[in-house]
N, C-alpha and C positions, 0 to 999 in steps of 0.2 A: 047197405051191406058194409060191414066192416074191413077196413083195410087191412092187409093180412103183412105180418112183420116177416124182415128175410131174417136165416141163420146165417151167423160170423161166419167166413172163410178161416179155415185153420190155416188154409198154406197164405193167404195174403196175412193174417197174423205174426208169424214165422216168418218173413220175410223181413214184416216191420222191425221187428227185435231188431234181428240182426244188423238192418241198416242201420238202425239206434248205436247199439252194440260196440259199430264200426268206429261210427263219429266218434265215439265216447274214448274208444283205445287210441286213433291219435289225438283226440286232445290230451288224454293221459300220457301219451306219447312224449308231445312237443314240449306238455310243463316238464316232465321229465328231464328230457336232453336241453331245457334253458338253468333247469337245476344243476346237473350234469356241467352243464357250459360254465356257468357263473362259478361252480367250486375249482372249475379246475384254472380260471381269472384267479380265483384266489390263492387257491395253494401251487399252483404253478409260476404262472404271470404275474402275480403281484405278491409272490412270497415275499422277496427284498424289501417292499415300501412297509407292507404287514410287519414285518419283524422288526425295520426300525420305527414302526408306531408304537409297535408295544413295548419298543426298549425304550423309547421317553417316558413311559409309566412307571418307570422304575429308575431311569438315569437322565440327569441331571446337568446342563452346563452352567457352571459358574462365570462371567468371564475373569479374567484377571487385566486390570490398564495397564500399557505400556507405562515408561516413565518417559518423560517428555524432554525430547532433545533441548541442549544449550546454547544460547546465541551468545558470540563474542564480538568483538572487534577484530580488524587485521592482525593486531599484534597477539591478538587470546585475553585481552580484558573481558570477563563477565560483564555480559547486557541484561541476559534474562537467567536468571536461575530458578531451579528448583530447593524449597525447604517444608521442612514439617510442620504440615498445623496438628495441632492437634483438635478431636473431633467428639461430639459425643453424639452414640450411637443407639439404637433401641432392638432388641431380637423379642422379635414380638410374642412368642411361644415362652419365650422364658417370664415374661412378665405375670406377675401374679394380679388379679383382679382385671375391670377394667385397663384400657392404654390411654383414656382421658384421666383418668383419674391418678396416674403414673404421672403425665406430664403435668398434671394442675400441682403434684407438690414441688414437681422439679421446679418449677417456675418460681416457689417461694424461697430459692437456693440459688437458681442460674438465669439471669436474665434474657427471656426467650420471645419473639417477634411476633406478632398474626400472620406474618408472611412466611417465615420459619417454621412455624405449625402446618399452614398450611399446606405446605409444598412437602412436609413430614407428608402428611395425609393420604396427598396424592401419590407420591412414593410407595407409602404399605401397602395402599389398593392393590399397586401392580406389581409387588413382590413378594416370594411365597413368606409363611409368617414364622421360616426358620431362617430367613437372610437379616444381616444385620442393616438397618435403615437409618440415614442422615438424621438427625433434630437439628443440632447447631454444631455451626464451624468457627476456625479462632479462637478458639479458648484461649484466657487468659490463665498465668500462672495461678492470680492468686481464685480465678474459677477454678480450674482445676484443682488445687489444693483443698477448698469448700466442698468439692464434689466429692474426692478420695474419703472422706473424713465421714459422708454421709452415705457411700457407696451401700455398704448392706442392706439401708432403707429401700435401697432401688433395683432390685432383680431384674436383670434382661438389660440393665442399662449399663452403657459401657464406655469410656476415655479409649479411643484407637489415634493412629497416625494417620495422617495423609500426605502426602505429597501436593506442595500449593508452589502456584508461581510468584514466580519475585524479581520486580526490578530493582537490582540494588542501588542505578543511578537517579532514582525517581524520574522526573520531568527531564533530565538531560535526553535528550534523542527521542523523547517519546513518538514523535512523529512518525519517525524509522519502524520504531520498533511494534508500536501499537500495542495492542494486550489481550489477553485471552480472558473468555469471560464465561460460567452457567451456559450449558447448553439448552438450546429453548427448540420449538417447537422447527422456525423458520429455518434452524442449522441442520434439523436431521433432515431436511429437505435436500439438502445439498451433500450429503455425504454417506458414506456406505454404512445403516446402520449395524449392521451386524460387529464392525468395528470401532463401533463408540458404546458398546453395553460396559457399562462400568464407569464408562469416563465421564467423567466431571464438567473438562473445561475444554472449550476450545477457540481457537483464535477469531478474532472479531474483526479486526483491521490490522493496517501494517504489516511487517514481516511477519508477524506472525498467524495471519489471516492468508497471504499468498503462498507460505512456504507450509501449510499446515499439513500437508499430506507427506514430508519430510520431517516435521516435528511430532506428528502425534504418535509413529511408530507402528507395532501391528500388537492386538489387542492377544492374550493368550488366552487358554481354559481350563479350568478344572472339570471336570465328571465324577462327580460322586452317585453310587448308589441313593434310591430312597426306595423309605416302606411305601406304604399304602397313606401313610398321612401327610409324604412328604417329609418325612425325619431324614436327617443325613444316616449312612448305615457305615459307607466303606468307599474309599478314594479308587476309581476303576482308572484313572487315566489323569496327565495332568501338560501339558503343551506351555511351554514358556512365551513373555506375553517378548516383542521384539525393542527395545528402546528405540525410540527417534534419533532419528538424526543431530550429528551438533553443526550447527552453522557456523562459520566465519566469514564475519560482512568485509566488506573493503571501506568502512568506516576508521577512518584516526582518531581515537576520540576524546584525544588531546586536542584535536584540530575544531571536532566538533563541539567542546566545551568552546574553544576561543571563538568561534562563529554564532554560538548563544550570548556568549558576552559581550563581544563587539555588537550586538541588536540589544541588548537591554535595555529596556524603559521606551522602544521602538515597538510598533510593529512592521514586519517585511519578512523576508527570506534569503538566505543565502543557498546558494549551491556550489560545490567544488567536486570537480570531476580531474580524474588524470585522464589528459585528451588519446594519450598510448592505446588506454584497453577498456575504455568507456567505463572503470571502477567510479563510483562514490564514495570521496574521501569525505567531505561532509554536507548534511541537508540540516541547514536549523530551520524552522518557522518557530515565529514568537507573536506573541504569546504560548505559553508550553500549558502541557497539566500533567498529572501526573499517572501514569498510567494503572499503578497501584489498588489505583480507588475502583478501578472496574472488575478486578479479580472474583471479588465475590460477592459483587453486586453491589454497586454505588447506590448511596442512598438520595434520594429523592432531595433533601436538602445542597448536597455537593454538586446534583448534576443538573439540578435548579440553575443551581451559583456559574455553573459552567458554561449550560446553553443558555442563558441570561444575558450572558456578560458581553457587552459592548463589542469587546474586540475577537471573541469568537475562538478562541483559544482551543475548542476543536479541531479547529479549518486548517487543512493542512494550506496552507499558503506557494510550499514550495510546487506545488502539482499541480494541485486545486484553484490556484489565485489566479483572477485572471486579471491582465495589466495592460496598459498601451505600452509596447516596445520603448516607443520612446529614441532617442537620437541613438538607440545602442546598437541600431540594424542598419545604422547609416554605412559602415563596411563593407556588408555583405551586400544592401542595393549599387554600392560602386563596380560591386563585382558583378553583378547582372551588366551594370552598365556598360563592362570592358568586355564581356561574354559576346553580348550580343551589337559591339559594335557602333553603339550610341555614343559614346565617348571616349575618348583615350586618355589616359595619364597626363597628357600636356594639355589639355582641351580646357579653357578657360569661361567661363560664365561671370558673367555681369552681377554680381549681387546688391543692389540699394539698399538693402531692408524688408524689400517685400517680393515678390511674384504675383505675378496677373497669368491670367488664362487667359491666350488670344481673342481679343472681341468679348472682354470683360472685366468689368469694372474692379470686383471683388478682388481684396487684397488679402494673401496670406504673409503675415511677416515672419519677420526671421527674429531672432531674442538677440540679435543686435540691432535693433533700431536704426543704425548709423548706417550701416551697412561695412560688407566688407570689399568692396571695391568687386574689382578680377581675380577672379582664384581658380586653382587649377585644382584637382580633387587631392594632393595630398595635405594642400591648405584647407579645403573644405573639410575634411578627417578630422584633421588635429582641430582645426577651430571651430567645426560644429555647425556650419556656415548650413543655416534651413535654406535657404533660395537656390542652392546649388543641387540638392535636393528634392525639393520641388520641381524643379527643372528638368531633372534626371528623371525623375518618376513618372512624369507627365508624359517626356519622348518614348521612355520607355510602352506604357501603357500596359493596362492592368493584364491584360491577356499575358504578355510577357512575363510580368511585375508576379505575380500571383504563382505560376508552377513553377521560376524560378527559385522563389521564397520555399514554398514546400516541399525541394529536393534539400533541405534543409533544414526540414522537420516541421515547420511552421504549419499550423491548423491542423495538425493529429497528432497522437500520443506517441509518445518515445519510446513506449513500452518498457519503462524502468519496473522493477521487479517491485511493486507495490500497485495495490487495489484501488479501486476510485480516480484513477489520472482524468486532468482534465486536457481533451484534443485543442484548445484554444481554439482561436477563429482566424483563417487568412481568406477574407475578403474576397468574391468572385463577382461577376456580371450575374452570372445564373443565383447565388446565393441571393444577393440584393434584390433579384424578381422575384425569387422565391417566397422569402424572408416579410416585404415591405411591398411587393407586388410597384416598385419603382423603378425607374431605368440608372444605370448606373452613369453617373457624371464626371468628366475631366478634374471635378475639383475632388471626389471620391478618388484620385489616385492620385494629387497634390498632395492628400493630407497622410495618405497611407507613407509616402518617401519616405517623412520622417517619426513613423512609426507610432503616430496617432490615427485618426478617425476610426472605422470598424475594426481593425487589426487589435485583439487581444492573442497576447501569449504568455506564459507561465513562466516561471523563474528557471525550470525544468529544461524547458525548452530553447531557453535563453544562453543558458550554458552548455546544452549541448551543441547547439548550433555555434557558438564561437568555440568550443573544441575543435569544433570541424573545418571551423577555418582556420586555426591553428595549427591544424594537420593536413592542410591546404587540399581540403575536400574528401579524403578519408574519413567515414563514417564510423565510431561504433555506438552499440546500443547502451544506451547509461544501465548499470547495473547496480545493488547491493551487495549478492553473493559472489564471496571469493573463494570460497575452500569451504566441504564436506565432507563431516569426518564419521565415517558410520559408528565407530563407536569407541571408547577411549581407552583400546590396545590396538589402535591401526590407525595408520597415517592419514592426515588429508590427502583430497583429491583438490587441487587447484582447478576452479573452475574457467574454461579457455572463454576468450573473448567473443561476441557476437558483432559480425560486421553487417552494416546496412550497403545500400545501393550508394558506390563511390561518384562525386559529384564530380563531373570532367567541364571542363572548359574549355574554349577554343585554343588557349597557351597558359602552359604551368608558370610561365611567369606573369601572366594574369596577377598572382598571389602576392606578388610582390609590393605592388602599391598600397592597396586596402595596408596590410598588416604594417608598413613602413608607414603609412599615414596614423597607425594608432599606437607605433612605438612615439612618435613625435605629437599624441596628446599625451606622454605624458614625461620624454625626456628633451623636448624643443622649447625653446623659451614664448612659444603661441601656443601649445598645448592647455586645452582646455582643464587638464589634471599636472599640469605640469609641478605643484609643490607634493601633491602626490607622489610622484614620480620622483623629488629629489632625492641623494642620497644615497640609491639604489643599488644595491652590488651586480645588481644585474639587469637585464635591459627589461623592461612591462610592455607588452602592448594590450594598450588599456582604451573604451570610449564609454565615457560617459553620457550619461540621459537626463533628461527632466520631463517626466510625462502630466499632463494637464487632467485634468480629474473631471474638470466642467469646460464646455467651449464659454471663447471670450469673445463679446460682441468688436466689429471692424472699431470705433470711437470708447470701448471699454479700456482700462489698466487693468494689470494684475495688481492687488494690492493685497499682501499676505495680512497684515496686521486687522484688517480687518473683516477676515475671513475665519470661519469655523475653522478647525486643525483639522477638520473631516476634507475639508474644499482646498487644503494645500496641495499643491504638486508635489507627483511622488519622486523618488530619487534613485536612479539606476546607475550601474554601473558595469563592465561586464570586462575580462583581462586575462590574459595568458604568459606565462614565464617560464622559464626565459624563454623573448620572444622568438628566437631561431632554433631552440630545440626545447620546445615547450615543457614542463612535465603536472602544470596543472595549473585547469582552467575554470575561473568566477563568475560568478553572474551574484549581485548582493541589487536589492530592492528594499527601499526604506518608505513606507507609504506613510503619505502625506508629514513629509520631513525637509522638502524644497528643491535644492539643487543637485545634481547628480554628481558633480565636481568639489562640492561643498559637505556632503555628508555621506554619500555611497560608495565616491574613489580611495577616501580616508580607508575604511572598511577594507572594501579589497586589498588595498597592499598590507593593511595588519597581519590578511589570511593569506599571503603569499608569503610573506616573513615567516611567517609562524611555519608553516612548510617548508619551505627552502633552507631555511634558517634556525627551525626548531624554537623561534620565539613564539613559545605559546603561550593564551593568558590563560595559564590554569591554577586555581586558588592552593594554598600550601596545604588545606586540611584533604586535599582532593589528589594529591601526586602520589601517593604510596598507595591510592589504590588503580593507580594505571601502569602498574608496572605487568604486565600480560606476561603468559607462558610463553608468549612467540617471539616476544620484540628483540631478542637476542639472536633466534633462528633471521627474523627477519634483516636485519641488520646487518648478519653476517651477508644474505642472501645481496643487500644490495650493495654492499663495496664490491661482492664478485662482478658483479655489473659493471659497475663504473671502469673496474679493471683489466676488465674484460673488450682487448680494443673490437 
């Protein structure tokens, strides 16, 4: 029999719909009110961001570069200036045909690089093709005159100005001043780009690398309308860009030319500091280069020649170099000695020629052979006497010998207002284990007294630290900047002085000996600089160095004559004058040149003369242009001084 079919329920029917029905109106519902939602994100909440999106579709920031602050000297001698190069430019919309085929005829008129093109290249990419874009910089007159002449041939191409930097002393201070070079990839890592659109160049090293966020100014902008293709329509707004800053260094650079020429045909460093306010009057390192060459990209051939060269004439020496002390810190170990109670001004030691470490064989000698009998420490000063020293060092011991030395600056950076310093090395127990996994030994603090063995420190270093004893433990920090002048209808700001952690002693008259034992190397008839010293209008306190390059076995000579000039001993010097009211302090380093008494002490009084005395060695074709805007403000400024009780 067949199975019989049921009839639909109308009302279970009915039902279904509408439960359908339901679902279906809030799902229609929900898309609704996230429409609903989102318009009203839009035209409510996020009107402001919406309206400046769509006003970039239409407007425009140009930037415009500031102009680049001026570095002088103390007196207002131009260091770095700005001049016009002139440039040629390509507006890629105006050019008619191809832009390869625009630059392949330029090229058979103006001599243009594969680097030069290339870096065109990258350039258009990233800018729109109504802005004007770099080809080549420098033009020469008689390029430009070739270009004028064939100008109609070239639509879109254009002769504009630029603003270029310029040393007009070449290689004089380049050290100092360093250079500004093509911003690359690594620079806008470090800097705010939004304020480098448009800029060219910025500083690489030297002052101009530390101080560059005072030099590059603040960037300005235009906004102009555009169509739909990018075409300029109408100028809607326009912000001026802010000029840099102009620096004034506490450079002489009268002083600083005579400090390059007393090292010519040398390599070493000099430093001069006024011990008063921790200024730098002058920093030569020599070998020089010239800064010039890096503006707008040194060619491969020159910076070959450069980092090739023997003597390294990058290297900044005076920061970067690192040296054995040498007898120049024989002083200030007297002064630990008298601090801490080891010895006193009258205390006498035995000198032969050499020192032994209790219960050891091993001789350190002294570079008098002979010896010098009994000497009390103002003999050991003036005549350089190692055994006295050794002596000293040993009782002392390193533990003392070590934080003594670096309330003094020794083994960290002085923080002088330039990039790349180097902290030098003063010697510890813990470094040594660290360093060489060795224990540190009694003859590790023998050789440190007289400011060899592990003990490197910088020229830097060297003079700031006999400032300080100068100013008998008065610290300041070595600087460059003296006065910032925001812009050239307002006065400088004289930049005040930075003081460090002041070095105290058990008695201020501690100071007395050290400094009386180094007026007597060089105006006592044992003074180891004592023909230095003749003559003198005023009193030097001066100590001389010879530091060793390579150790000399115990049965070894030194025999220069037949040694490389690489293996000669270098020669130091370090002096302050006048030595009861100082007003500026030397450290001069002549590597591997011999004796510190012989060729470094010479040096330094040249650069005291030249200061005190105004004897500078500055050539005749070079004096009319060191006459500076200030030297007469300054001048006047310092007889008020003097007269001033």
């Amino acid at each position: 029999m067949a199975k019989r079919e049921s009839i639909k329920s109308e009302h279970e029917e009915l039902k279904l719909f509408n439960s359908r029905s339901l679902v279906a109106a809030v799902i229609v519902f929900i898309a609704i009110s996230g429409i609903v939602f989102r318009l009203f994100v839009l035209q409510v909440e996020g009107h402001e961001h919406y309206t400046e999106e769509s006003r970039k579709n239409y407007l425009k920031a140009i930037p415009i570069p500031p102009v680049r602050g001026l570095i002088y000297d103390r007196y207002g001698v131009v260091l770095a200036d700005n001049r016009s190069e002139y440039v040629l430019e390509i507006v890629r919309d105006s050019v008619k045909g191809k832009i390869e085929d625009t630059i392949a005829r330029l090229e058979k008129i103006i001599k243009l690089s594969d680097k030069e093109k290339q870096k065109f290249y990258q350039k258009m990419r990233r800018q729109s093709r109504y802005q004007s874009t770099l080809l080549r910089g420098g033009l020469t007159e008689k390029e430009m005159a070739v270009f004028s002449v064939n100008q109609p041939r070239f639509p879109g191409v254009s002769i504009n100005v630029r603003m270029e930097r310029y040393y007009p002393w070449g290689e004089i201070a380049g050290h100092v001043l360093g250079y500004v070079g093509k911003i690359d990839k690594r620079d806008l890592e470090r800097v705010d780009r939004r304020e480098y659109k448009g800029t060219a160049y910025i500083g690489k090293s030297g002052i101009e690398k530390f101080y560059e966020k005072r030099l590059h100014g603040k960037t300005g902008y235009r906004v102009i309308e555009v169509d739909a293709h990018g075409r300029p329509q109408k100028l809607e707004k326009e912000e001026d860009p802010i000029v840099g800053e102009d620096l004034f260094l506490s450079l002489d650079m009268k002083l600083q030319i005579t400090a390059e020429t007393l090292l010519k045909g040398k390599k070493g460093a000099i430093v001069a500091i006024d011990p008063t306010n921790g200024e730098i009057l002058a920093m030569a390192s020599v070998p020089m280069y010239d800064p010039n060459l890096f503006v707008n990209g040194i060619s491969h051939k020159n910076y070959n020649a450069l980092r090739n060269n023997p003597d390294r004439p990058l290297y900044n020496r005076a920061i970067q170099g690192g040296y054995p002390a040498g007898s120049t810190i024989k002083p200030i170990v007297a002064m630990a000695g008298l601090h801490y109670g080891v010895v006193s001004p009258a205390t006498r030691i035995r000198a032969p020629g050499y020192f032994q470490v209790p219960g050891h064989k091993h001789r350190y000698r002294c570079w008098n052979k002979r010896g010098h009998g009994s000497v009390n420490m103002n003999y050991a000063i003036a005549q350089s006497c190692d055994v006295y020293f050794y002596s000293l060092a040993y009782r002392l011991g390193i533990d003392r010998f070590a934080p003594f030395m670096k309330k003094f600056g020794f083994g960290g950076k002085t923080g002088v207002d330039l990039p790349s310093e180097s902290a030098g090395l003063m010697p510890t127990r813990e470094w040594k284990r660290k360093r060489y996994n060795k224990t540190w030994y009694p003859g590790d603090t023998v050789n440190i007294g007289i400011g060899q063995g592990f003990w490197i420190t910088t020229p830097m270093q060297l003079a700031s630290a006999i400032a300080t004893l100068s100013m008998k433990g008065k610290r300041l920090k070595p600087r460059f900047l003296h006065a910032v002048r925001k812009s050239k209808n307002m006065p400088e700001t004289i930049q005040p002085p930075s003081y460090l952690p002041e070095i105290k002693v058990k008695s201020s008259k501690m100071w007395k000996t050290p400094i009386g034992g180094m007026v007597n190397v060089m105006h006592s008839g044992y003074g180891t600089a004592r023909r230095s010293g003749a003559g003198a209008a005023y009193k030097i306190a001066g100590k001389t160095g010879t530091a060793q390059v390579f150790s000399i076995g115990q049965k070894e000579k030194y025999n220069a004559r037949r040694l490389a000039k690489k293996l000669h001993d270098h020669a130091l010097f370090v002096c302050f004058a006048p030595a009861y009211d100082p007003k500026i302090a030397v450290a001069v380093i002549a590597e591997n040149s011999g004796g510190g008494s012989h060729v470094a002490a010479p040096i330094g009084r040249r650069m005291i003369d030249a200061y005190l005395l105004k004897r500078y060695l500055v050539p005749d074709n070079k004096k009319e242009g060191l006459k500076g805007s200030r030297g007469k403000q300054e001048k006047k400024k310092q007889k008020k001084n003097k007269e001033t009780p």
